[in-house]
C-alpha positions in Angstrom: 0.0 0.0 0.0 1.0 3.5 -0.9 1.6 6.4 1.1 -1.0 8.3 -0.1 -3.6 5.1 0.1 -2.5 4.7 4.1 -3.6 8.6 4.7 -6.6 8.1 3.5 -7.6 5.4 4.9 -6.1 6.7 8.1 -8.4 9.8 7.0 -11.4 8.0 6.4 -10.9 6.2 9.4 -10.9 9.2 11.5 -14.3 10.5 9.9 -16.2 7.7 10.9 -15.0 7.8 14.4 -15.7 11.1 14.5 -19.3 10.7 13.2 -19.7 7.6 15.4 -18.4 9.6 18.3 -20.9 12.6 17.6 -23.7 10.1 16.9 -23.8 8.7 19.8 -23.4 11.9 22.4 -26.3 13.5 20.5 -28.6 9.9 21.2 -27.1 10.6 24.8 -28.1 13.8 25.2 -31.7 13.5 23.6 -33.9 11.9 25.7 -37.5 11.0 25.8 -40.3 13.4 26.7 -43.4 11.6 28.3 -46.1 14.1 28.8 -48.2 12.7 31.9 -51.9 14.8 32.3 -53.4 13.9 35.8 -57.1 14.2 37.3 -57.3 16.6 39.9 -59.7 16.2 42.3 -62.2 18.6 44.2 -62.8 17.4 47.9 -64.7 19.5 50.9 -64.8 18.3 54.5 -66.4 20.4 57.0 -63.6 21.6 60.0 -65.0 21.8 63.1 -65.2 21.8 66.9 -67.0 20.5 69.4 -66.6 20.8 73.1 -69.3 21.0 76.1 -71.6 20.9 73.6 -70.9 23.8 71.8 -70.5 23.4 68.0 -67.5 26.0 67.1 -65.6 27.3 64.4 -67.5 26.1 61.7 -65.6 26.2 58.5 -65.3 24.4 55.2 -61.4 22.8 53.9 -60.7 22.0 50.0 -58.9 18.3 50.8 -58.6 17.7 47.0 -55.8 18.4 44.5 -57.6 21.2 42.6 -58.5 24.5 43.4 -62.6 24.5 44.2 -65.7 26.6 44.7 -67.5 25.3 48.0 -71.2 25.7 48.9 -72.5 24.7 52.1 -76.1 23.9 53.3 -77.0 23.9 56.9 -79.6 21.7 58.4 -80.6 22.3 61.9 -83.2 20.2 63.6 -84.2 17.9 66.8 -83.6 14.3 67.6 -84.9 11.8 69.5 -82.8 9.7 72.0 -82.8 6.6 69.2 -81.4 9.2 66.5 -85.0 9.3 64.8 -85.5 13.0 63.4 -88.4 14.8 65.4 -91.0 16.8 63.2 -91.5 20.0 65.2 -88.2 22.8 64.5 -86.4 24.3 66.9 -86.4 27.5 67.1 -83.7 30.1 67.0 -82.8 32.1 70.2 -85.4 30.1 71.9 -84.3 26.5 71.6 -80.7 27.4 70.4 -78.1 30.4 69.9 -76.1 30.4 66.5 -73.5 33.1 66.5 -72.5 33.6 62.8 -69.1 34.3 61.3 -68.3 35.9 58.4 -71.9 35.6 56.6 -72.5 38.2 54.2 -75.7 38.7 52.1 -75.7 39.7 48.5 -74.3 42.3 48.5 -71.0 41.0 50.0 -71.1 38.8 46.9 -69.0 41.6 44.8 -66.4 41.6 47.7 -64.3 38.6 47.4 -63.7 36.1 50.2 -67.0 35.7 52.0 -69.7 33.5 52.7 -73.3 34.4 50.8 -76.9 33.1 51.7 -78.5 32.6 48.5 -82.1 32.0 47.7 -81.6 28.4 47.2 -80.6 27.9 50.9 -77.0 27.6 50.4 -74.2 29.7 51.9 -71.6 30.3 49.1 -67.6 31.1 49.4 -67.4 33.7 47.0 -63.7 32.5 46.2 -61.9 29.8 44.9 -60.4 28.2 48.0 -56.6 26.1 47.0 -55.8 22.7 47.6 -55.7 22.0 51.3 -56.7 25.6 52.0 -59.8 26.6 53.6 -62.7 29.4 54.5 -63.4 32.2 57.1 -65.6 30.5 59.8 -69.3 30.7 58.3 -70.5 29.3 62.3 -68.8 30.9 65.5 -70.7 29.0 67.6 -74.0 27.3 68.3 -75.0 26.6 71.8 -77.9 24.1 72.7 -80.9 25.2 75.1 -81.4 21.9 77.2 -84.9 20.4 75.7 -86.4 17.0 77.1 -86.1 13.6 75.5 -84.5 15.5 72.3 -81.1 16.7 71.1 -80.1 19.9 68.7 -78.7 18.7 65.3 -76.6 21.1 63.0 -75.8 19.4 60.0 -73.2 20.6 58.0 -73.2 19.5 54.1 -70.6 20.4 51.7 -70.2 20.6 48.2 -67.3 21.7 45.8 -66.5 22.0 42.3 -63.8 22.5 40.2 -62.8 27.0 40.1 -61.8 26.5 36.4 -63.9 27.2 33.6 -65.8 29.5 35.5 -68.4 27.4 32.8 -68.3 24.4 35.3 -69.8 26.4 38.5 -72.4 28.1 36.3 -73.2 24.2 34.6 -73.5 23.1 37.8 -74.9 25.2 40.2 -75.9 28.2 37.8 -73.6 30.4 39.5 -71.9 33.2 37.4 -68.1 33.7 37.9 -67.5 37.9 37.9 -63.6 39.3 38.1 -62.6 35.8 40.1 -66.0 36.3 42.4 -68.3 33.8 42.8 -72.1 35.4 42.0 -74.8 33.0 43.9 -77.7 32.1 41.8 -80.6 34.3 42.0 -78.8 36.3 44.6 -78.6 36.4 48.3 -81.5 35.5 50.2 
């Protein structure tokens, strides 16, 4: 063999080492890109305490993984010593006191970050409340007047949907969303 044949060989030796070389750190540096989309989830639970029975500080978390409207109903009523719901009401500041927190009425429903009766019976948080955050108190306190053979109930039943679209709460619960504020249906009460 030649001179000349030996350098290039030698030549085109070193070119496909080169290219072999370069090959393989660009397939090192590339990598794979796995896009993963996840469900988030939207869970209330009421927060609460009770002690010498006194229910206290009455207010609503967001246990899910997405950020959340909540809506609350409160159901207050007397039962028997079996657990049987009694037909006759109790009445307020006669059977029971309720102290109220932060419960506003329509009007508060253009401020953000309060709790709205509406005409459907349901207090509303006007704003979306994060994943494992929660609201102002919507009941300070409620204190039982003793009555015979019966006990005071407050039940406290939560709801929550999902704070984006604003199209889901008004799907849902035909609530408007206004600037980030949640706008009850038909209003306060």
């Amino acid at each position: 063999m030649t001179k000349r044949k030996r350098i290039v060989a030698l030549l085109v030796g070193v070119l496909l080492l080169a290219g072999a070389a370069g090959t393989f750190a660009w397939l090192s540096v590339t990598g794979v890109l796995v896009n993963e989309f996840g469900f988030g989830s939207v869970s209330p639970s009421v927060d609460e305490t009770l002690k010498d029975n006194v229910k206290r500080d009455v207010s609503v978390k967001n246990t899910g993984s997405a950020p959340a409207y909540l809506r609350v109903a409160v159901d207050i009523y007397w039962q028997d010593q079996d657990g049987a719901r009694l037909w006759d009401e109790p009445v307020a500041d006669a059977d029971y006191t309720i102290e109220w927190g932060d419960k506003g009425d329509a009007a508060a429903a253009n401020s953000p970050s309060s709790w709205v009766l509406a005409s459907d019976g349901f207090y509303y948080w006007t704003s979306p409340v994060a994943p494992l955050g929660k609201t102002d108190v919507l009941i300070k306190s409620v204190t039982e007047r003793k009555a015979a053979g019966k006990n005071l109930v407050v039940d406290i039943s939560t709801q929550a949907i999902q704070s984006t679209p604003d199209d889901a709460v008004t799907e849902a619960w035909g609530c408007t969303v206004k600037d980030g504020v949640l706008v009850p249906p038909h209003g306060g009460a």
